[in-house]
N, C-alpha and C positions, 0 to 999 in steps of 0.2 A: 406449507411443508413443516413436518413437528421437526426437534431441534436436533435429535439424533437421525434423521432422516439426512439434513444438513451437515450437519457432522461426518457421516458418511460420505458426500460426496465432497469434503472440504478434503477430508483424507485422500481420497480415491485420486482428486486432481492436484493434489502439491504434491503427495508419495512420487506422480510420474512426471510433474513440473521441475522436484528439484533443483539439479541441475540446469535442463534451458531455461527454464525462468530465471536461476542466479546469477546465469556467465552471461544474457544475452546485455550487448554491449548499451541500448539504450537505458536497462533498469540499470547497471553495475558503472554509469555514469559517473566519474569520480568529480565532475563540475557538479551533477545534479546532488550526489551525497556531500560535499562542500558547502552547497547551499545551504543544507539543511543544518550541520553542523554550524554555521555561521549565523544561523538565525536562531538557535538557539541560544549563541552565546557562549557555546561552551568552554570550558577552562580547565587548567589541573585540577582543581578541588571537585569536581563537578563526578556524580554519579549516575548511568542511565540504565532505563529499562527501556527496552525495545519490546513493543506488545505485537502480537503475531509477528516473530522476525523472519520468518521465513529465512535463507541460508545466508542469514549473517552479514547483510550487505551493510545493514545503519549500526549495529555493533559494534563492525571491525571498522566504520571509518570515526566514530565516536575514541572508540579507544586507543587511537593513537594520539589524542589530545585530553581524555580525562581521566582522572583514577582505577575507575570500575567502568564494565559496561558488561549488563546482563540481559540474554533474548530467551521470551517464553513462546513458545510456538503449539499449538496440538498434532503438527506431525514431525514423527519420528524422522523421517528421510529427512525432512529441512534441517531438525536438528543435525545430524548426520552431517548435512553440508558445510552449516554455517561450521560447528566444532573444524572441518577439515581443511575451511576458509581461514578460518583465526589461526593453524598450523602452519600453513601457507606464507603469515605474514609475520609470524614470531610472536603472535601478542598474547602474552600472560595474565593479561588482566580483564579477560572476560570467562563470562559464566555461560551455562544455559540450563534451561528448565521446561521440561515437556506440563502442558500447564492449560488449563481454560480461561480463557482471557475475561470471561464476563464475573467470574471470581478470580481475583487476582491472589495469589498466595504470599503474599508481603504484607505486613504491619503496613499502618498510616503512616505518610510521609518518609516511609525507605529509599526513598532515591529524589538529587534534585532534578533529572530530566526526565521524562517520562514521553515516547516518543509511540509513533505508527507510518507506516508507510503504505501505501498501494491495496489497504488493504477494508479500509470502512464498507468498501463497495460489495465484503462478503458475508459481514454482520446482520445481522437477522436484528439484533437488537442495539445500535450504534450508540444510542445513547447510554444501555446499561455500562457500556466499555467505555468511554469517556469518563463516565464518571468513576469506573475504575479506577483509570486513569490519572484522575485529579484527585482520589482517594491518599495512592501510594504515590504522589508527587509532594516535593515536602513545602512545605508555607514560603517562599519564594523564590521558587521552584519555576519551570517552565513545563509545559503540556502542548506538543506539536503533532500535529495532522497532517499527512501529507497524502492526496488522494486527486483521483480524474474528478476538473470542476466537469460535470454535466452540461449541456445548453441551459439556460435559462426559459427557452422556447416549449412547454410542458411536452408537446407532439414531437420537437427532433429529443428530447430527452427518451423521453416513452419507445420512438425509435434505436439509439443508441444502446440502452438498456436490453432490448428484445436481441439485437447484434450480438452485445456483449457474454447473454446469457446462452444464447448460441455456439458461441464460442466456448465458455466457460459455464458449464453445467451447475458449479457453486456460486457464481456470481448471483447478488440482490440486487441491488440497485445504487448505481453510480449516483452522486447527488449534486444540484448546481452548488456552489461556491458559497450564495446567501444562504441556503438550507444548511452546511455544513459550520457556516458562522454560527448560524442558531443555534447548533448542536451545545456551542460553547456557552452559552447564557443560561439555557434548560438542563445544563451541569454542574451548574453555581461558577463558570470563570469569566473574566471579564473576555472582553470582545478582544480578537484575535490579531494581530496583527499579519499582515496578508503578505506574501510574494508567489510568484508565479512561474512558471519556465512550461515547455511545450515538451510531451515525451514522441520523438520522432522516429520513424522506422520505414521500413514494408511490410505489407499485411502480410508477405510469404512467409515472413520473418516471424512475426507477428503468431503466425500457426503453427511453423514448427515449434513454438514453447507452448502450444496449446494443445489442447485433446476435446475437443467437439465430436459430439457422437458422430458416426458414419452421414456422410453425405451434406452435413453442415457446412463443411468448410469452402462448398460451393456457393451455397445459401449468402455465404458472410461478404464473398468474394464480390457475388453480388449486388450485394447491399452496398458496400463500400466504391463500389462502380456506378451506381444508380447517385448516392449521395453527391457524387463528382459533379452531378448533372444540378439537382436539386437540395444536394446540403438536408438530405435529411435523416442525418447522423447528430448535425449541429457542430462536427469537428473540421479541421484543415485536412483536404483529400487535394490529391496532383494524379492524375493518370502520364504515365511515361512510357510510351507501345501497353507492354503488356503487364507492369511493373504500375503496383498502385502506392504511391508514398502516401502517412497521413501524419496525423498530428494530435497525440492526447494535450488538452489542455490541464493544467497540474497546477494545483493550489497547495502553496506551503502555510498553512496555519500553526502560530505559535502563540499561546497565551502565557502571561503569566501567572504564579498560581497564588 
């Protein structure tokens, strides 16, 4: 797929995400943004950039512990949220910047956090963005990743992925945990220090923040029923009557820089 091709439908599916993808309760986890804030390290002195922020969830929970905190996103609507999000909470001290994350529009070393969430799995090019990333992160600094680990198993990976993209028309490919460690080596930063947590939900749940072409959303339903039997999503499924619970597994990667 060429990269404006992508582009397009990166737009097409956050413009109508916005909102449910920002409020829905498992992503706007304030343990799971905690997490991340705490494995950074962050502090008063400390400066961040959120790359693809989507509506301001890792912004507004950074800045209410560090000086600045800035999100660049390519869609307008997210920005829209996230700006209505930081209203919301009072906080002064962030920015935002409609922006292409695979050039970043920041001097070397502008900021000492340099962060990403939920979001590698739509990059076409994961590495040019990392090393973004580690670009405008300042010399000892931190660079965090936070993304669905894959299966390790290449077939329920290759499964999960084909679900995924079903679901989410711009989704690439979700990556196991060791390929995303790599990411960090093959962008000049040392190897990552790792934690983990499960993003848990219903898939009903799960769809109404998603837009899958027509007649998908049976397909997926599918899929995540079948998996119950034979795990071959590679994720945690529970069938409950008619209600499917499951379980992203979530890798928090933080290097220093």
């Amino acid at each position: 797929m060429s990269t404006s091709s992508h582009r397009d439908l990166i737009l097409d599916q956050f413009t109508r995400q916005a909102t449910p993808f920002s409020t829905a309760k498992s992503i706007a986890s304030e343990d799971a943004l905690r997490l991340l804030v705490e494995a950074c390290a962050a502090g008063p002195a400390d400066t961040v950039l959120d790359v693809a922020c989507g509506g301001g969830l890792v912004v507004c929970a950074f800045a209410q512990v560090v000086r600045r905190a800035e999100g660049i996103d390519i869609t307008p609507a997210m920005l829209d949220r996230a700006r209505a999000l930081a209203a919301e909470k009072g906080l002064a001290n962030t920015s935002w910047r409609q922006g292409d994350v695979t050039s970043l529009p920041y001097p070397d070393g502008a900021f000492s956090i340099v962060t990403s969430r939920f979001t590698f799995h739509h990059f076409q090019d994961p590495l040019a963005v990392l090393r973004e990333m580690r670009r405008v992160c300042a010399p000892g600094g931190r660079v965090a990743v936070v993304d669905t680990d894959a299966s390790a198993d290449p077939a329920k990976a290759a499964e999960f992925n084909r679900m995924e993209l079903l679901r989410d028309p711009s989704h690439v490919r979700a990556m196991p945990g060791a390929e995303l460690i790599g990411l960090f080596e093959a962008a000049g930063l040392p190897r990552p220090r790792r934690s983990s947590y499960e993003l848990r939900d219903e898939v009903d749940n799960l769809l109404k923040r998603s837009f899958p072409n027509p007649g998908d959303d049976d397909k997926i339903r599918a899929l995540f029923r079948a998996s119950a039997t034979d795990d071959r999503l590679g994720i945690p499924i529970r069938l409950e009557g008619q209600t499917i619970h499951y379980a992203y597994p979530v890798a928090v990667l933080v290097a220093d820089r």
